[in-house]
C-alpha positions in Angstrom: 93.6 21.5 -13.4 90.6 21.2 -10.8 88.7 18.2 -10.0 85.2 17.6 -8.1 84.2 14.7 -6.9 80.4 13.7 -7.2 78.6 11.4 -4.9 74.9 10.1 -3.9 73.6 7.5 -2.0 69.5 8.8 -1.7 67.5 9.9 -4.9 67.2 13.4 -5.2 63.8 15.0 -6.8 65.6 14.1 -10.4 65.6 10.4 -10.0 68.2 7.3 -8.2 72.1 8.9 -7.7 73.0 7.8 -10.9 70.8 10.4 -12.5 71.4 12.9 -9.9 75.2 13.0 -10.8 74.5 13.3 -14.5 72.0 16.0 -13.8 74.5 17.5 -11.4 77.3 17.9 -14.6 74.5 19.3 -16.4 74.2 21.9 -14.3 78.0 23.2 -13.9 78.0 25.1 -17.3 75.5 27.2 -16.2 77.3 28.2 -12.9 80.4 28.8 -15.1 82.2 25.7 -14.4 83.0 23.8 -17.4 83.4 20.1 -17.4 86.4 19.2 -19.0 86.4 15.0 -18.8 84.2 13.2 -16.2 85.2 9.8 -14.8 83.5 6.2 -15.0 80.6 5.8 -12.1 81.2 3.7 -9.5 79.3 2.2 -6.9 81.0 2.2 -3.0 80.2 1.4 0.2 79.5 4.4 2.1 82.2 5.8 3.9 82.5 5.6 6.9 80.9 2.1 7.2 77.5 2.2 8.5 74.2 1.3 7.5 73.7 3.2 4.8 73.1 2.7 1.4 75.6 2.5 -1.4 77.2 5.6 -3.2 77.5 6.3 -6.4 80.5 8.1 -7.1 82.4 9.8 -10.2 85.4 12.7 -10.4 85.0 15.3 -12.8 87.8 17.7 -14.0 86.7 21.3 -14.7 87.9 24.4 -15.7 86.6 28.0 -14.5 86.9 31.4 -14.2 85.9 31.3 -10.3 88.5 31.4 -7.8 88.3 28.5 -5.2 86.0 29.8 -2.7 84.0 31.2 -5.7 84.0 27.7 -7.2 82.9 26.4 -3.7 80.0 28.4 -3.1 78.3 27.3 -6.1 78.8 23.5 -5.5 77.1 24.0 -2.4 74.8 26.2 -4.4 74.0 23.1 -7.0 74.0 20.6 -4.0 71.3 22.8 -2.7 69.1 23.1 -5.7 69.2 19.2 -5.9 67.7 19.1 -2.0 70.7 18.3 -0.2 70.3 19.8 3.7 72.8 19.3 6.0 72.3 18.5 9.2 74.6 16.1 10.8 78.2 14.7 9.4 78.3 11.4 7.3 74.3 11.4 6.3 73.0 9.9 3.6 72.9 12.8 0.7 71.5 13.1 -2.2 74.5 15.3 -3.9 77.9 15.6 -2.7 80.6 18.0 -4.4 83.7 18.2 -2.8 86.3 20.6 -4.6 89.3 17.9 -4.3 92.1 19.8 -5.9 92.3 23.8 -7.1 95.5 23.5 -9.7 97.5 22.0 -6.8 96.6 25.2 -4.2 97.2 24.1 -0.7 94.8 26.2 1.6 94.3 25.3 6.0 91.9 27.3 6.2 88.6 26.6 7.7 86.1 27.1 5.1 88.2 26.3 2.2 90.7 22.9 2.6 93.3 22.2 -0.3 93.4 19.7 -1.8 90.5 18.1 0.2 92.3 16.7 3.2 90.6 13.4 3.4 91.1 12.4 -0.5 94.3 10.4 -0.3 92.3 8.1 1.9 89.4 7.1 0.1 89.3 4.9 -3.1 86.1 6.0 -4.1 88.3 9.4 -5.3 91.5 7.9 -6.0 90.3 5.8 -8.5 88.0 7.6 -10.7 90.5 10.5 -10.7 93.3 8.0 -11.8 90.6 7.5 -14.3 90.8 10.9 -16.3 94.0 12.0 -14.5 96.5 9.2 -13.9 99.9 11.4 -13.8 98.3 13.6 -10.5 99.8 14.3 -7.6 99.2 14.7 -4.7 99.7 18.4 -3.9 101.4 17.9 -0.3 102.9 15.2 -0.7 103.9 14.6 -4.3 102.7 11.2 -4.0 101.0 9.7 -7.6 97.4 9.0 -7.5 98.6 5.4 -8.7 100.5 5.3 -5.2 97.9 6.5 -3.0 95.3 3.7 -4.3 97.8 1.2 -3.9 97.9 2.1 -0.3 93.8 2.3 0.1 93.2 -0.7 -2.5 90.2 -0.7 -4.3 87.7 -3.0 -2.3 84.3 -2.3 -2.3 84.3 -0.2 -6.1 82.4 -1.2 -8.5 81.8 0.3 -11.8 78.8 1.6 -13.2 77.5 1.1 -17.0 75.8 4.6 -17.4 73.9 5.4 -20.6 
């Protein structure tokens, strides 16, 4: 399987990061990335701690005929589309898509990390992808998602009631 994570913490031109995410599923199809189960929203501080406003963050899994780097490019691509500009690390954005997991490929090289090598720290991914994937593991390590949010905890998540 591959899984995505989502997040916002600015509106984007399509409304407040709730909507922004939604829009941003809608979107996938028509890059040819097809959204298999998406996760519960949740609301999170942002990481790392500053004084920025809250996230708003999900985990889809999706399925697609685009290899990895393929599949990354057009994240960045709908990222783009929805305004995000990058300019310095840890800004507020207005769409994040991180490819978190490529059917368990491992991958050091620069422009393409696998699985995302900051996941197994932040509960604003464990969670929501114990959510629609709860026997995962960790690719490395072969540690369950269940495990790793044990070891993060879940302070700060809140989840969302999205129409």
């Amino acid at each position: 399987m591959i899984y995505v994570a989502l997040g916002a913490n600015i509106p984007s031109s399509v409304g407040p990061p709730a909507v922004t995410l939604q829009r941003a599923l809608e979107a996938m199809p028509k890059r040819g990335i097809r959204v298999l189960a998406v996760s519960p929203f949740y609301r999170s501080l942002a990481w790392p701690a500053g004084d920025q406003p809250e996230f708003v963050n999900a985990v889809a899994m999706v399925k697609t005929k685009l290899g990895p780097a393929d599949l990354l490019h057009e994240l960045l691509g709908i990222e783009k589309s929805f305004g995000r500009v990058r300019k310095t690390k840890w800004e507020p954005r207005v769409l994040d898509l991180d490819l978190l997991d490529f059917g368990g490929l491992v991958s050091d090289a620069a422009h393409l990390m696998l699985p995302h090598p900051l996941m197994h720290e932040r509960a604003f991914v464990l969670r929501p992808l114990a959510d629609i994937s709860p026997a995962w593991r960790h690719p490395d390590t072969g540690k369950s998602v269940a495990a790793l949010l044990k070891i993060v905890g879940e302070e700060g998540l809140r989840q969302l009631e999205v129409p």
